[in-house]
N, C-alpha and C positions, 0 to 999 in steps of 0.2 A: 263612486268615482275614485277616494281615498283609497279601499283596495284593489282599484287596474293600477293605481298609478305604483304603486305600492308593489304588486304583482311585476310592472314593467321596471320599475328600479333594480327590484331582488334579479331578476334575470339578466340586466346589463353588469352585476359585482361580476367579478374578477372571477374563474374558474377555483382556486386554493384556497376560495371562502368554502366550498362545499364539503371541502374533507377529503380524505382518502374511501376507498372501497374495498371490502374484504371478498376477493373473489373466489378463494376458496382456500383450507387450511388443512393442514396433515399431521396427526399426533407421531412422534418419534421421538418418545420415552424412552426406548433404549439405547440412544444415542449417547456417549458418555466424554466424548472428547470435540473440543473444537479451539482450531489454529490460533497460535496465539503470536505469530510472524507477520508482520504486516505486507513482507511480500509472499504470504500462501495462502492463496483465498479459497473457502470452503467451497466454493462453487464455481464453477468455469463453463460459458454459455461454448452451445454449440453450433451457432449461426445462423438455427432455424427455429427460433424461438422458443426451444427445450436447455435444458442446461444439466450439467453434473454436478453431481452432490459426491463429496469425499467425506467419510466418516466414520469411527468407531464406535465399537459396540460393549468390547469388555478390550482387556490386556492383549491379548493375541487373535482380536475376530476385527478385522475391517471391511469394508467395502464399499462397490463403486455404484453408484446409483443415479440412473437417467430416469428425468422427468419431463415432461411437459409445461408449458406456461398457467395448467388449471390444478398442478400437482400429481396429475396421473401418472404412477410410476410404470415403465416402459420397462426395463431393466434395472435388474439388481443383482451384482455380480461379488461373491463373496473372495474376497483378498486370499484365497490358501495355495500352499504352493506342493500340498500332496500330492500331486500327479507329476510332478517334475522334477527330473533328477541331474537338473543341470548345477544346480546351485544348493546345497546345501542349509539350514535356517535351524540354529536351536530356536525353541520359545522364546529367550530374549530380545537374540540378534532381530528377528523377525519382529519384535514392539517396539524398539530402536528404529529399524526400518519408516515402519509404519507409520512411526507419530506426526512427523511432518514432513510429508515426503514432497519435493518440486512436482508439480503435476501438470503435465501438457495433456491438449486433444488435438488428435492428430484427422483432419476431415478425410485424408487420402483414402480410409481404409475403416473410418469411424471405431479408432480406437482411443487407449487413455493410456500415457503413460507416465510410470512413478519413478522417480530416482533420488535416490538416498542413499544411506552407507551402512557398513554391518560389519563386524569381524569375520573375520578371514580365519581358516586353519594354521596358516603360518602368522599369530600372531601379530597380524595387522589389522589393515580394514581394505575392504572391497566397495566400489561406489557403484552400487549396479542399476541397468536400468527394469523395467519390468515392461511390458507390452503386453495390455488385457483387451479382445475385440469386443465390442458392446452387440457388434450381431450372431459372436456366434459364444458370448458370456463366458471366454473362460481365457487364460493366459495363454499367449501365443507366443511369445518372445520375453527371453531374459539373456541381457545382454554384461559383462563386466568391463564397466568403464575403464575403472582406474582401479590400480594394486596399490597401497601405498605404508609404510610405518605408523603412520600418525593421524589424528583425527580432525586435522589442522583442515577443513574441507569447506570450500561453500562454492554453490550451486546457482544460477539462474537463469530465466529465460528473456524472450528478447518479449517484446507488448503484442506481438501475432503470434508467438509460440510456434514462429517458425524453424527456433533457431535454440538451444541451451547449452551453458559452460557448467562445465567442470572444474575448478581450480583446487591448488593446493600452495601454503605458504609452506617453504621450506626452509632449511639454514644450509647455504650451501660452501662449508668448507673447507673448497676448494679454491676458494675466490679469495686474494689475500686479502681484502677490506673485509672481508665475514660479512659478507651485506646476504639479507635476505631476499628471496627471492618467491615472486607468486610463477608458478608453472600451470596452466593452464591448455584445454581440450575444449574446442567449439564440435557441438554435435548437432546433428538435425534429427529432426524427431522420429525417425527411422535406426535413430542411435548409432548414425555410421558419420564418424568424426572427419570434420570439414575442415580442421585444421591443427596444430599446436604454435607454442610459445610461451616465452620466457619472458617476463618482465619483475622490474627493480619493485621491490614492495618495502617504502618509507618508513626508516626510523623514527622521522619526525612527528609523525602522525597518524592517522588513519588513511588508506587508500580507499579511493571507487573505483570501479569498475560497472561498466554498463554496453549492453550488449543491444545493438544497434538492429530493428529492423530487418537488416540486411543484411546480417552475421556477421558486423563489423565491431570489433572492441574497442571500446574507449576507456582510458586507463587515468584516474587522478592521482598526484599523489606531492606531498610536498620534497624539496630537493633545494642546493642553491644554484644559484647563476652569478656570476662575476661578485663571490663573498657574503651574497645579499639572497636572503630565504624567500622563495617564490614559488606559487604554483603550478605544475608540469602537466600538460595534457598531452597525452600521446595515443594515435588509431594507428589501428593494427587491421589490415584489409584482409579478404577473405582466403588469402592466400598463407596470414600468419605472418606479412611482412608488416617491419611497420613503415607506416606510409605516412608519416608525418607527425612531428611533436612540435607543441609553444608551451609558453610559458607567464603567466601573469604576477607580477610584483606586487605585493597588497599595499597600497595608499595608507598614509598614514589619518585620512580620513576615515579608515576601515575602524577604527582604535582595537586593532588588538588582530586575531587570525581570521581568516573566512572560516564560515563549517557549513556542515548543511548536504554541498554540494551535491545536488541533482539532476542529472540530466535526464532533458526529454525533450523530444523530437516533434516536428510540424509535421501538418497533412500532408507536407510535399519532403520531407523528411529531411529538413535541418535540423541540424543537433544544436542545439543551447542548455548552459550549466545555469542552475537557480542555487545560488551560495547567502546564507547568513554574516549579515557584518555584525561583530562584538567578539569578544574573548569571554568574558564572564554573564554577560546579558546581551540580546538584540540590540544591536543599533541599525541596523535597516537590511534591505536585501540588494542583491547584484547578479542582473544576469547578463550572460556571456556569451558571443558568439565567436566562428571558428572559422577560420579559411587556414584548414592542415598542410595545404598544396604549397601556400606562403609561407607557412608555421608562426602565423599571429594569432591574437587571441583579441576582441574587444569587449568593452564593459557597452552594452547597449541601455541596463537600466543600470542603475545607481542611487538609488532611494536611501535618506537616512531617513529614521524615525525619532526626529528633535521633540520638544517640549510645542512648538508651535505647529509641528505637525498633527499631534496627536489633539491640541486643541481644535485644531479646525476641523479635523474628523467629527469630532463630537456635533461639531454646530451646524453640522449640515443632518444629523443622524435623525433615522423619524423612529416613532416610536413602536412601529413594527418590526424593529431590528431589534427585537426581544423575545425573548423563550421563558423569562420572569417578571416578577412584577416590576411596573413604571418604575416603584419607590426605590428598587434594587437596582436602577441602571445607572452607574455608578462611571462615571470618564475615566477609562486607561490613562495614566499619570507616567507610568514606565513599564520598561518591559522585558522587564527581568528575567519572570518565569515562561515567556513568550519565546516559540520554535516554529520551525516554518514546517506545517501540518502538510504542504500537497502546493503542488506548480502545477500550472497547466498553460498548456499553448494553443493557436488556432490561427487560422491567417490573418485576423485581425488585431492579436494583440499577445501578453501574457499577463498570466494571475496568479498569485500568488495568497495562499490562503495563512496565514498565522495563529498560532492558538497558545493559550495559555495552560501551561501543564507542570502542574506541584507533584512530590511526591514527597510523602513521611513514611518513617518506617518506627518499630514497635520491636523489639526481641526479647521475648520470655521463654526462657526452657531451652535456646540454642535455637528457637525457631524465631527468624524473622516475616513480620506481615507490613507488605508496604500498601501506604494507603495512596493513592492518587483522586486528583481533584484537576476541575477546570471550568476557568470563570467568564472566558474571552473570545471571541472570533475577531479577528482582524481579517478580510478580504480586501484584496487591493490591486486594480488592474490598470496598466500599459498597454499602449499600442506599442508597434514593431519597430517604430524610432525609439522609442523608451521613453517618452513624455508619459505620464502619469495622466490617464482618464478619469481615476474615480476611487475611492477608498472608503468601505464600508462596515461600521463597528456591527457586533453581531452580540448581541449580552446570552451569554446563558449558566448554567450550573452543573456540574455533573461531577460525579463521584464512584469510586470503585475501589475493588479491593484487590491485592496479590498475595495468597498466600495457601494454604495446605486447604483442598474446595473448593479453589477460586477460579480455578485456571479461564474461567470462560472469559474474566478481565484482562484474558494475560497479556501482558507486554505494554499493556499501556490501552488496547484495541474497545477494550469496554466503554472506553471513555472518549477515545480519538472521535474528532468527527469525519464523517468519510464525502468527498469534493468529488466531481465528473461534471466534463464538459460535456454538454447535450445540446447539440445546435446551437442557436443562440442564445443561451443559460446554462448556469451550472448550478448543477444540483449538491446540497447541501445537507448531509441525512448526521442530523445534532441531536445526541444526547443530553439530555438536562432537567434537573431535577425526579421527577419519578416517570420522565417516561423518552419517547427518542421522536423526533419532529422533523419534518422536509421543510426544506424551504428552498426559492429557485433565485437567482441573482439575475437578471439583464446584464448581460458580457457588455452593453453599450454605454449603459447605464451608472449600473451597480445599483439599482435599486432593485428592493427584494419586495416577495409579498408575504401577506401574515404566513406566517408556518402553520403546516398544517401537522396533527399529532399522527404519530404511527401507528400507534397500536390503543385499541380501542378502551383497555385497562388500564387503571393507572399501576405502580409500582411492577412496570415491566420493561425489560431492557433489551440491548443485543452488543451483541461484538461486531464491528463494523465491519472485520476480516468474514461477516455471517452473513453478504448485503452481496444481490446481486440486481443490477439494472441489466433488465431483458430488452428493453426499448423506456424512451421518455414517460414512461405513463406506464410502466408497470415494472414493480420490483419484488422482488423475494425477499424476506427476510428470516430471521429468527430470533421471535422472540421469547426471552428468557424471564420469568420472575421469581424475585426472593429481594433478599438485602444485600447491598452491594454487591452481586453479582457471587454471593456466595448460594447456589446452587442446590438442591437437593435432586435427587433421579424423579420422575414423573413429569419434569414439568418444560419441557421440550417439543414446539412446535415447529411446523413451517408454515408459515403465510404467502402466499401470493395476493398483490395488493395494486390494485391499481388508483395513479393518482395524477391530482392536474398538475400541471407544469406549462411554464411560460411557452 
């Protein structure tokens, strides 16, 4: 009677006690580079549950590689550009190109295309696009964006990769203020450009820029208003007209600049910015909505993160919101080293994920190696009034390295944790201590289940820019081992992994 009842308990636990699933796995050993940009992800699904792989193999060999969800390679199309003499490539220009190029999939014609930049003959740079067909494996289109002096360049696309910019900061003067200027080219993935313009690019700060769903630009940047430093939002509609600017004042509640700022879009495609309050450390978040047609701007959340907030976090926390031990789960006190890791939106509300991220660095011989660490998860979710539903500590540990070997950590991605909304949960794919764990959050709730472990070995890791969700319950990964993500060749897999989720 002890083992039915025993038998029927084990069957009513929660699906993320049972673990993940190794569905099947691929050796690529000769793979020698991987993106170390958190917006250029190694893999790009292609809406039928196969996905592409971008990658290299030595200095001047890349290529493009369609898979299936059980690893079955379909196509593999190598990166050369000997058959075409539209564009010219010394060996350099051509590993410049390559290294981290924008990458769209285009379903119209089930192609892939790369855009990056290169030098020119006339001592410049050329921003070209490349058009490779996966049906019939070989380059079909090479297109030149932009001609330009300077290498001043950055690239993105919109979250459907229906839509990519080209821009460039310039110094244009002509202008008696000498004020800088970003020039920009909205293209569609056919690389036949949808619009230009000109926009003011702030001395004061850093500008965003983010490109709307619908080929619409949205442009941040700081500026004043009536003597007093504020921040400027201006959309530029698909015509390259702008179609409306506001402007928000930072509160002296903010203490110090907003940063951060992220925009990102609903199911029904409202745009809201996710901004960090503090100058020198987090004092909370603020997100923003837009009616451009008015040219207002409103604060819908407005969270600080005082001494009493963060107590109370704690006292609701279970002890499942750990990836270490009990004796190591230590209450956030401040939050100093704390950035805002990923926003997300959904009809029901917004989340915002926080994480805690150090870096040291080391310089012997003229070479410096920096070391990063991270101790924290903060998740913390709003409904669409911006009342606060729930706030969720998340303990864990992780460590990496940057430096001559390392590249697989680069940018920080070794170590990030990587967030996605999936119906009602977000998934939570956390590196810590020797290995990297899922865990799922209730959007309703915020409570989470025990994390389940990724990868079956311990002292094995990934780049989270190496992470692709096919659907809730199946994901790709790759995992890497060694010490801190310092590398050696052979040891290069891909997994497909199916796993439970709320």
């Amino acid at each position: 009677m002890k083992n039915v009842l025993f038998l029927v308990a084990l069957m009513l636990l929660p699906l993320p006690f049972y673990g993940q699933k190794l569905v099947a796995k691929k050796d690529f050993s000769n793979w020698t580079l991987f993106s170390d940009s958190y917006d250029r992800p190694q893999y790009k699904p292609t809406g039928d549950g196969r996905f592409i792989a971008y990658y290299r193999t030595s200095l001047n060999d890349s290529g493009i590689m369609l898979l299936d969800s059980s690893l079955n390679v379909q196509k593999n199309i190598s990166l050369k550009l000997t058959k075409n003499r539209v564009v010219q490539f010394s060996s350099k220009d051509y590993q410049d190109l390559l290294s981290y190029p924008l990458m769209l999939y285009r379903q119209d014609n089930n192609s892939v295309v790369l855009v990056g930049y290169v030098k020119n003959s006339r001592k410049g740079y050329s921003v070209i696009g490349l058009t490779y067909s996966l049906d019939r494996e070989e380059l079909i289109q090479v297109d030149t964006l932009r001609n330009t002096k300077g290498d001043n360049i950055i690239t993105m696309s919109s979250k459907n990769d229906k839509y990519f910019l080209v821009g460039e900061k310039i110094q244009d003067y002509r202008d008696s203020k000498d004020a800088s200027r970003m020039t920009f080219d909205v293209f569609t993935p056919d690389c036949k450009r949808l619009y230009s313009a000109k926009v003011a690019y702030s001395e004061k700060g850093e500008s965003n820029l983010f490109l709307t769903q619908n080929g619409e630009l949205v442009h941040c940047y700081k500026d004043e208003v009536d003597r007093k430093e504020c921040y400027m939002f201006s959309k530029y509609s698909r015509a390259g007209l702008l179609e409306g600017s506001a402007h928000l004042l930072p509160l002296k509640e903010d203490e110090g600049e907003l940063g951060f700022c992220h925009f990102i879009e609903s199911p029904k495609n409202e745009l809201y910015c996710v901004c960090s309050k503090g100058e020198n450390k987090l004092k909370g978040v603020t997100v923003i909505g837009f009616d451009f047609s008015k040219g207002t701007c409103n604060r819908i959340v407005d969270k600080t993160y005082d001494k009493e907030a963060l107590v109370k976090m704690y006292e609701a926390a279970d002890i499942s919101h750990s990836m270490v031990k009990a004796s190591k789960m230590k209450p956030v006190k401040k939050l100093k080293y704390f950035r805002v890791n990923a926003s997300l939106v959904d009809n029901d509300g917004f989340y915002v994920v926080l994480e805690n991220f150090e870096v040291e660095s080391s310089t012997r011989s003229s070479f410096t190696t920096y070391y990063l660490s991270s101790s924290d998860l903060i998740v913390n979710g709003f409904d669409r009034s911006g009342a606060e539903k729930w706030i969720t500590p998340i303990k864990r540990k992780a460590k990496g390295v940057m430096g001559f070997g390392s590249y697989y950590a680069g940018g920080g991605t070794g170590v990030y944790a990587k967030a996605e909304l999936q119906g009602s949960s977000i998934s939570l794919v956390v590196p810590s201590l020797d290995n990297v764990y899922v865990t799922w959050l209730n959007t309703k709730t915020g409570k989470d289940v025990v994390p389940v472990k990724l990868f079956a070995e311990d002292k094995t890791y990934t780049n989270t820019n190496s992470l692709l969700w096919l659907d809730p319950a199946r994901l790709i990964a790759t995992p890497m081992k060694g010490i801190f993500f310092v590398m050696s060749k052979k040891q290069v897999e891909l997994h497909s992994l199916k796993l439970p989720c709320l």
